[in-house]
N, C-alpha and C positions, 0 to 999 in steps of 0.2 A: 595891721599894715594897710596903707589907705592906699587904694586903687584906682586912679583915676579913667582905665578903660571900662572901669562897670558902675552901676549907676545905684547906688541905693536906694533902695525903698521902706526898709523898716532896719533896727539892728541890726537884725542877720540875715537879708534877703537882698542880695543884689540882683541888676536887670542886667544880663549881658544881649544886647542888638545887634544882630546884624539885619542884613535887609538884600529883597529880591528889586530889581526894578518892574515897574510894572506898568507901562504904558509910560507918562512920565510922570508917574509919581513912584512911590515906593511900598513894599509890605514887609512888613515885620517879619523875620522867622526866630525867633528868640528863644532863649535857653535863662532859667535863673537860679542859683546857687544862694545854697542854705546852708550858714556854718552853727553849727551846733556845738559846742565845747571846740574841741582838736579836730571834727570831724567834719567834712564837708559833703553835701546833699547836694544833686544836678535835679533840676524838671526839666525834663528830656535831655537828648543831645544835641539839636540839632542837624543842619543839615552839611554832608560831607561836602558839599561848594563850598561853606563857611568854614572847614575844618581847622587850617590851620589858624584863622583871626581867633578861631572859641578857644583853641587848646592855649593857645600862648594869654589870653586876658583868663584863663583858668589858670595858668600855672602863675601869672603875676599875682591874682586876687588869693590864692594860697600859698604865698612866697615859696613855690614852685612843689611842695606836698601832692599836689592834683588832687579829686577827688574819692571817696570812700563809696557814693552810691550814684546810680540813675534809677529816676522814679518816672515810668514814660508812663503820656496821656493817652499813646497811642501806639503802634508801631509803623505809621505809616515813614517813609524815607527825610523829609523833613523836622521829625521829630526822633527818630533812633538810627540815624543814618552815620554818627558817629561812635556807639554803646564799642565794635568793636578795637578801634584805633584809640579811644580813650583805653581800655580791660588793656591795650598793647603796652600802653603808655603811663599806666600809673598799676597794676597789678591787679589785686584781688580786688575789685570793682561789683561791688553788689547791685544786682538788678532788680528792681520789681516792675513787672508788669502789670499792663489794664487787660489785656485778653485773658479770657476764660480757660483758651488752649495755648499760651503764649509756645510750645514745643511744634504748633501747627505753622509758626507765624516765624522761625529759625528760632526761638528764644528758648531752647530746650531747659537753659539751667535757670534760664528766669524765677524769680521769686511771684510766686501769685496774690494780687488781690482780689477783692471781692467787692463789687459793686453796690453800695450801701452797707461797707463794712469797712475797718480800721485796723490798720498796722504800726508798727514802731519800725523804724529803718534809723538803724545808728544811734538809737534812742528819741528821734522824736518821731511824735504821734502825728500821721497825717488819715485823715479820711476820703473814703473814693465815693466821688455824687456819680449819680447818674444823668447826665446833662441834656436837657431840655433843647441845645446847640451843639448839634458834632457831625463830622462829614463823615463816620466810620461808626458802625455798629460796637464794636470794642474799645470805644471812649470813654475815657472821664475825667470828670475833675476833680483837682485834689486841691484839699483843704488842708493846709499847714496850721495846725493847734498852737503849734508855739509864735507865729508871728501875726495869726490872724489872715494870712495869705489866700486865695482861691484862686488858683490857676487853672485858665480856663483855654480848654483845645477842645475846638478852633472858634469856638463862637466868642463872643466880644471884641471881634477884631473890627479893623479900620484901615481903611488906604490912608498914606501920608505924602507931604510936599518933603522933597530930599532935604530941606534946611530942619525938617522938625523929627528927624529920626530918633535922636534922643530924648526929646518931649514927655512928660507922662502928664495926665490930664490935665492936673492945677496948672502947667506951666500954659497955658491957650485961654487967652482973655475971655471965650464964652465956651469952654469945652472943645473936646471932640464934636466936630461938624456933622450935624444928622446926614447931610452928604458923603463924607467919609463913609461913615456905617453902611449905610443903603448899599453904598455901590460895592462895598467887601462882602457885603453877606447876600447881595442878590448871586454875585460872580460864583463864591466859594459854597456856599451852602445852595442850591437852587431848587432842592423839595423845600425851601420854608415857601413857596408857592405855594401849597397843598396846606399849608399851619391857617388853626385859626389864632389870630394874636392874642384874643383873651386867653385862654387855654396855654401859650407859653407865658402873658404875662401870671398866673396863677402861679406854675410853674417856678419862675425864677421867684415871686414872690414865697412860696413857700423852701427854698433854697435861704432865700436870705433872713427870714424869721429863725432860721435853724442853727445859722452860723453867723456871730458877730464876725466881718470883711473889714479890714483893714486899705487893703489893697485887692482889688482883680487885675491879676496877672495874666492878660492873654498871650499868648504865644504869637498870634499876628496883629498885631496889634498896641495902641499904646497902654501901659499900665493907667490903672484906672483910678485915685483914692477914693478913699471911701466915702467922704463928703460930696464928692461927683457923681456917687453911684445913682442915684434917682434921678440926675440929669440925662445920663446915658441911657438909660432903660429907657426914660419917656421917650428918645429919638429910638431906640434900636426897635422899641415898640412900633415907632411911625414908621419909621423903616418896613417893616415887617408887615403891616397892614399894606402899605406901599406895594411890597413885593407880590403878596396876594393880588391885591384889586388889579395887576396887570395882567394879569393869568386867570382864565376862564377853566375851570376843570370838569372835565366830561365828565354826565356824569352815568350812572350803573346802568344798563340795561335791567330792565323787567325781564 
């Protein structure tokens, strides 16, 4: 069934967008769906502002089935602020969680992951990194085996102009704008002050040695392919150096 409110990316990985405004441009808070045989996978939910736009291009993109699982990167409110009005709305709704104690966090029946380990949810295999970019302690990012997928919350994200909400990298004559980047990850993330950029370039460098990327799927942010990916990096990188050299850090007393 072909969907024209959600945006493909690979086979079986659609982008569903919506978006916050944000000064006057825009931010992503996105959700993406993984159809596996009969069975349909959510990366995250979502945020319940967006509820009814996600539930209705979910129920079109499944010719109205809903989904079988949510696989959250986080539990913060824009990312699981839907897990219960979907479980309402489509029934036995399997959860996996990124927290350690997701039963600390309301997610008592949650299914746990492990950070630098791997599960099957509905039969496909995805892996939880431990991310180098995240605004929460109980973050991660998940790598979809079967499509090559790396969704990533919150870091690779980007502010955007409201004409290019649908946009994923290829479609921008020279990429995502090292200006976009800067200014999403100075706002959202604001200890990458205290980063040294070698040190996360390392980091994602040894991420991406580990796992052929397809696509990076950020949650705020445009989807990224994977022939853009060294583009990105070398700006998120300047970015990031950027964000440092504005910020002086005190430093330890003797």
């Amino acid at each position: 069934m072909t969907d024209t409110t959600t945006i493909e990316l690979t086979d079986d990985v659609r982008w569903i967008n919506v978006c916050y405004p944000h000064e006057e441009r825009h931010e992503h808070v996105s959700v993406y769906l993984i159809e596996h045989g009969d069975r349909s996978i959510l990366i995250d939910s979502g945020s319940f502002y967006h509820r009814t736009d996600i539930r209705t291009r979910l129920e079109r993109a499944t010719g109205g089935d809903g989904i079988d699982a949510i696989v959250l990167s986080h539990s913060d409110y824009p990312h699981s602020g839907n897990i219960s009005a979907f479980r309402d709305e489509w029934g036995e709704v399997e959860l996996v969680a990124s927290s350690g104690s997701p039963e600390l966090q309301g997610l008592a029946d949650a299914r746990r992951c492990t950070i630098g380990g791997s599960l099957e949810v509905c039969g496909r295999r995805f892996s939880f990194i431990d991310p180098p970019l995240a605004d929460r302690s109980h973050t991660t990012w998940i790598y979809d085996h079967g499509s090559e997928v790396l969704f990533t919350a919150d870091g690779f994200g980007s502010y955007h102009e409201p004409g290019d909400c649908d946009t994923v990298s290829s479609g921008f004559d020279d990429g995502i704008t090292e200006t976009a980047i800067y200014e999403y990850h100075r706002h959202n993330l604001v200890w990458l002050r205290y980063v040294d950029p070698p040190k996360l370039r390392d980091a994602l460098d040894e991420i991406f040695a580990r796992y052929d990327v397809s696509f990076i799927a950020p949650i705020h942010g445009h989807p990224i392919h994977g022939d853009d990916r060294r583009q990105y990096c070398t700006r998120l990188l300047n970015a990031a150096d950027r964000i440092a050299s504005e910020h002086t850090v005190p430093e330890t007393p003797d």
